[in-house]
N, C-alpha and C positions, 0 to 999 in steps of 0.2 A: 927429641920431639919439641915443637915448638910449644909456648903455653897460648894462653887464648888469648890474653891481652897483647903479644909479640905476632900475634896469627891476622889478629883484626888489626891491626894498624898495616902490616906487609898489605893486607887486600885495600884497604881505603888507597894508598900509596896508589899503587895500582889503575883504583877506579878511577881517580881523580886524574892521572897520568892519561888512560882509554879515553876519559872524557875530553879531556884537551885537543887530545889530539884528532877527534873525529870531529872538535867546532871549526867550523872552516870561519875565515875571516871575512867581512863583508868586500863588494867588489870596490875597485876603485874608483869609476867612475859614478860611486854612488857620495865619495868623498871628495873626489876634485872633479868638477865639468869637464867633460872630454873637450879639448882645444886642438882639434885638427880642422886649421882653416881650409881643407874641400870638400867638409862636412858642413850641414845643419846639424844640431846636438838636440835631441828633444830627452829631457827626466822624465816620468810623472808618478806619483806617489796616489796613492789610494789605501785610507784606514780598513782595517781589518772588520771595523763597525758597517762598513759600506755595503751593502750589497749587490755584487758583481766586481768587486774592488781591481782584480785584473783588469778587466775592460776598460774602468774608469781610470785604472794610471795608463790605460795605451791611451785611452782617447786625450789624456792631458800633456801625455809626452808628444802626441802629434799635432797636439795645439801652441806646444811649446816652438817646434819649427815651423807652423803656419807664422809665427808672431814674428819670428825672424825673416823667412820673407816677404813679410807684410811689408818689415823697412826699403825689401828690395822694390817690390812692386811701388810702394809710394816714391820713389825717386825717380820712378821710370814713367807714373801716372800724366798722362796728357788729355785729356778726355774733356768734354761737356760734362760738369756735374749738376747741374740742374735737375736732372732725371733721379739725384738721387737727392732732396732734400735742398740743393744748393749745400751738401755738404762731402769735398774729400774725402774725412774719413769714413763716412758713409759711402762712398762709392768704392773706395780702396777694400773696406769687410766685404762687401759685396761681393767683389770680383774676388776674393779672395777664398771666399766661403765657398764660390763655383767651382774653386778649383780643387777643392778639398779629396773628392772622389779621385781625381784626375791622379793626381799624387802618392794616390794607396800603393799602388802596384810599385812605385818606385822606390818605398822607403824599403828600409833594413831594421828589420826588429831585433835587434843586436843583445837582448838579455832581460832577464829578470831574475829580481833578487826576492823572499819574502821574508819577515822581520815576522816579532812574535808583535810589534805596533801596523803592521803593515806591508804591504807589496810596492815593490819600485820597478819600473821598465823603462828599458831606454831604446832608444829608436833614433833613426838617423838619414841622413840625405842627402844623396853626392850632390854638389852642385853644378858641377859640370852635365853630369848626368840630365839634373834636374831642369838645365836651360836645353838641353839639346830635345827633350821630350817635350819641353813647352815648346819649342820652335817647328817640332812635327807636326802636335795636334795642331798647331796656330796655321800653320797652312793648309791641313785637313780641313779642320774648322772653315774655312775661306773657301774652299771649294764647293765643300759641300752647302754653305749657308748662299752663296754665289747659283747654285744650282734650285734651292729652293724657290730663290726669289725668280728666276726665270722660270721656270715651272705654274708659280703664279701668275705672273704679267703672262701665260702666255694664253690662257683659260679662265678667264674673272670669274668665277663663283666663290659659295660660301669657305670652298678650301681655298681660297688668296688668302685670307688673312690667316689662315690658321697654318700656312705655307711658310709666311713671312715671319710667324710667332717661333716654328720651328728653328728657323734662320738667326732668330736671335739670342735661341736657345743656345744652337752649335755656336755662336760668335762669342759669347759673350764672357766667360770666362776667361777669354784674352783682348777682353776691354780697357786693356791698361795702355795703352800706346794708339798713334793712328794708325791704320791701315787702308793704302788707297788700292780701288779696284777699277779695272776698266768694266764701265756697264754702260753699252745703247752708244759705245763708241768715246765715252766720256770718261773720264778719269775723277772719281769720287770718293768717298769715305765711307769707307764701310756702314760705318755706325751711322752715316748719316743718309746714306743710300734705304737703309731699314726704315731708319725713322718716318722717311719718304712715302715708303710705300705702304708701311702702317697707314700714317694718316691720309692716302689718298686713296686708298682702298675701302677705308671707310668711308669717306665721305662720298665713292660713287654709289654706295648702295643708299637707295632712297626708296621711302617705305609714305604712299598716298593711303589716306584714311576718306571713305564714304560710306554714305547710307545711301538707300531708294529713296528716302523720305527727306522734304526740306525741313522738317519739324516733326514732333510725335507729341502724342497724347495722353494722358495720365490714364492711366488702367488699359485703355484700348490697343495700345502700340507695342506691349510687351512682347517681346520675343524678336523683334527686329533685328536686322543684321547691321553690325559695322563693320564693314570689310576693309581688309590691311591690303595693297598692291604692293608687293616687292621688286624695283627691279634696278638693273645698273643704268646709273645715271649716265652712262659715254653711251652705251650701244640698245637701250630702251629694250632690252634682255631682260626676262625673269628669271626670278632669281628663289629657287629651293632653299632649305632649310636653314633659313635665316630667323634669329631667334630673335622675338620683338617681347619688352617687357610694359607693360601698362599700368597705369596707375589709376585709377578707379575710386572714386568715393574712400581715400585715404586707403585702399588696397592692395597690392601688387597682383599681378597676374602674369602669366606666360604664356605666348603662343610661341609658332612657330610656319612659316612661309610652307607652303606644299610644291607638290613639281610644278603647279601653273601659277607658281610667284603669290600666292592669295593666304591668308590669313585671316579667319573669323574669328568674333567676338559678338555673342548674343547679348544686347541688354537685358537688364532682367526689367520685372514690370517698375515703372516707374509714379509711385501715388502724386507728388505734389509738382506742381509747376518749378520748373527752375530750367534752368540754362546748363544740359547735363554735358560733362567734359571730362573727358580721359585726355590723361600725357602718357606720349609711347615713345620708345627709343630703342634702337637696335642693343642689343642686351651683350657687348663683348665678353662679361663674363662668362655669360651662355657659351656662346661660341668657343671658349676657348676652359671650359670647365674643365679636360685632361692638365690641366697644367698648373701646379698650386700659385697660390700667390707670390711670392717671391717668384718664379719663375718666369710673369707675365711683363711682356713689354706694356705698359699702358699707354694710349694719346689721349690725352686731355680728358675733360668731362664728357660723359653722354652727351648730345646734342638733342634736346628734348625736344619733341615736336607734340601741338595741341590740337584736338580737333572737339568742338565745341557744337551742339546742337539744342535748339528751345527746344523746349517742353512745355506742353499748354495745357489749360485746363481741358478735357475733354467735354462735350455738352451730351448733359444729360437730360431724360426726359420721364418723371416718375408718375405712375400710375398707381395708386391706392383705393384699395376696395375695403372699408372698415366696417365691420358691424356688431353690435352689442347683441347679443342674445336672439341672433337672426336676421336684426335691423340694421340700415341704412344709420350712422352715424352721422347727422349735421356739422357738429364740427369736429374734422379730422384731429386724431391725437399722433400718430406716428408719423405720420405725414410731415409734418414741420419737423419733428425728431430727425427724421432720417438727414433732411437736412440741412440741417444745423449738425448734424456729426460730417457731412462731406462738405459743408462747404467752401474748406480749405480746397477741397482735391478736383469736384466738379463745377459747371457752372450749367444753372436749373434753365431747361429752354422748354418750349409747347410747342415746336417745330423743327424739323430737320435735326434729330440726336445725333450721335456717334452711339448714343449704348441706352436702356431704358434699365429701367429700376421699379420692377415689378410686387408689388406689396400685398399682400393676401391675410386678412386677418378675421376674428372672428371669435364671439366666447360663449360658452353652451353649461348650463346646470347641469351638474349629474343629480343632485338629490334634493328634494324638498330637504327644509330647517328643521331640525327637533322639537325645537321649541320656540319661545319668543326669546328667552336667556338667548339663543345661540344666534351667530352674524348668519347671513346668506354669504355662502360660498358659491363663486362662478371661477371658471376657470375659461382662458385664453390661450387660443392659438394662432401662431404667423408663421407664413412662410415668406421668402423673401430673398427675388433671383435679380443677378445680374447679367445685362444680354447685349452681345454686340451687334449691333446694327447691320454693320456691312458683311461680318462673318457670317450673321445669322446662328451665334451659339453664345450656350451660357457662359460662362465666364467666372461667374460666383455664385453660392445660393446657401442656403441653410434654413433649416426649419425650429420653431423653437413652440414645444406642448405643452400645456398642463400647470399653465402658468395662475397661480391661483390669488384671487382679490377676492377679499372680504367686506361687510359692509352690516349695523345692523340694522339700516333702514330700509334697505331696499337694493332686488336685486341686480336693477342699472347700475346704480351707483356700484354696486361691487364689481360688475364686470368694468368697470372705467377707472377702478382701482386694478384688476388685470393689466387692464391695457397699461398702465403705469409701469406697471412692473414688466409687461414687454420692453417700453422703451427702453430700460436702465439692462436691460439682459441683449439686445439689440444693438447698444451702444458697445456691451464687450465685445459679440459677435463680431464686428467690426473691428475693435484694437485684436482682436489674437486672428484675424481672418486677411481682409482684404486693407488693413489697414498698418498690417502689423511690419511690412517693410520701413 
């Protein structure tokens, strides 16, 4: 029989031998770069601290053979780059990045290895292969973006452009070379055939701004329409849901054309004189919102169109009825208050208003004084409406009770300290009311 120190060494022997032999060796291509020139070779490594660490060595070993035919595509790149910066390698990632999807289906995911540091994948791409699939989709692509744009030209509405954005979609990840197309009998450029019809397409849509009105009036005129006409500038056709962006007193806004080419815009009430002006322009991001940025052909800037309309004072016509303790006031107290708070906004006429400004006021004792110690309290009240002339309706109004002036000489003098203190509660009515736009 064996003793125990001759028993445990025979098993360690053993384990140590079991252990060897079930470590397998790392692969080779994690030690030397696969070099089969009808390959792309893509590594990528992802730490074990990463979360999702597979994914992120596939997505780095397929960025590894994007980068290698990045060289291919840039020696083949013939293109206008202006559209992309005025820079190559900006148009070259571009086109490059478009092709990303295209390429999935083609590669070979050839292995993964995992470390107790990390996970390694390697991934790959015939190149023969990989030209013959770009040379399919590239004439797919051309049929079909060739189809869009006559489907356009051949029905101008708000789908032309979003037709021809399609078009540029399908084309564009085989932006790297020219391609001419027979269109309208002519022999053209693809890329430049797009460009075309982008920017002529937009410029036949033309969007006229009016009112009813040659001018409008402060308070009076609110609610007015500014109407948008939409329609194609070659065949004086309206034109459906055409999205128009406004700019308004440092705002944005959105509308959008209906089926009889029309788009509203209500002003809202307008207090002060001025010369009131929205900028509009046809909104292509509206229009072409399914499609993220990078995806979108742009032409040039908005083309921003003004439309400009006064604003007058409206004339006003105030009528004041003031009485202290049941009496006819001599000389009016709110009266000049009222204004002097509008006279920025109206101007005061005694003939032919646009709107009257109706004043109503008044102040009544509840109670004899206690004593001679104690002031006379009166208390005031006004009402006080605004009225349109031509509508024949009010427009504004508010009432304000119980407004209380003290005094200890006498009880005039305390109601004329009321009235005082209407003016200053008057005056707020006013900024939180009709004043507050």
């Amino acid at each position: 029989m064996l003793n125990s120190s001759k028993y445990y060494f025979l098993i360690s022997i053993i384990y140590v031998f079991f252990q060897s032999s079930c470590v397998s060796s790392s692969p080779e291509w994690i030690e030397i770069h696969p070099e089969n020139n009808n390959y792309w070779h893509g590594i990528g490594f992802a730490s074990n601290e990463i979360e999702n660490g597979r994914d992120i060595a596939r997505e780095r070993a397929i960025h590894e053979i994007s980068s290698q035919i990045k060289i291919n595509v840039s020696s083949e790149l013939n293109i206008v780059v202006n559209d992309f910066n005025g820079s190559v390698e900006n148009a070259v990632t571009s086109i490059l990045n478009s092709r990303v999807n295209l390429l999935l289906p083609e590669l070979q995911f050839v292995d993964s290895y995992k470390t107790n540091k990390g996970i390694y994948f390697y991934a790959k791409l015939n190149k023969d292969k990989y030209r013959k699939t770009m040379e399919r989709l590239r004439e797919n692509s051309i049929t079909t973006a060739l189809n869009y744009i006559k489907e356009a030209d051949k029905n101008f509405s708000h789908q032309s452009l979003i037709l021809v954005q399609k078009a540029w979609n399908e084309f564009y990840p085989f932006n790297d070379e020219p391609v001419k197309v027979i269109y309208d009998g002519k022999s053209i450029n693809l890329y430049s055939l797009i460009k075309e019809k982008l920017y002529s397409f937009k410029n036949r849509i033309k969007i006229i701004a009016l009112t009813e009105k040659q001018s409008l009036r402060t308070f009076i005129d609110s609610g007015s329409i500014l109407s948008f006409i939409v329609t194609d500038g070659l065949t004086q056709k309206k034109l459906k849901s055409i999205p128009i962006k406004l700019m308004v007193h440092g705002k944005e806004l959105n509308l959008i054309s209906n089926e009889n080419g029309n788009a509203q815009y209500v002003i809202p009430e307008i207090i002060y004189p001025e010369m009131f002006t929205v900028n509009y322009y046809i909104d292509i991001e509206k229009l072409l919102e399914e499609y993220s940025i990078s995806e979108k052909r742009h032409i040039d800037s908005p083309i921003i169109s003004t439309f400009s309309i006064e604003v007058r004072r409206a004339k006003a016509l105030i009528n004041c009825i003031e009485k202290n303790l049941n009496k006819p006031l001599e000389n009016l107290i709110l009266e000049p208050k009222v204004k002097s708070f509008l006279h920025e906004n109206v101007d005061f006429v005694q003939s032919n208003p646009d709107m009257y400004i109706l004043v109503r006021a008044n102040t009544n004792k509840k109670s004899d004084r206690v004593d001679e110690n104690f002031p006379y309290f009166i208390y005031g009240n006004v009402s006080i409406t605004f009225k349109n002339v031509i509508k024949d309706e009010q427009f504004f109004n508010f009432d304000i009770s119980e407004v209380k002036g003290g005094d200890f000489n006498s009880e005039y003098t305390a109601g004329i300290r009321a009235y005082d203190e209407m003016a200053r509660k008057i005056e707020n009515q006013f900024k939180l009311g009709i004043l507050k736009n």
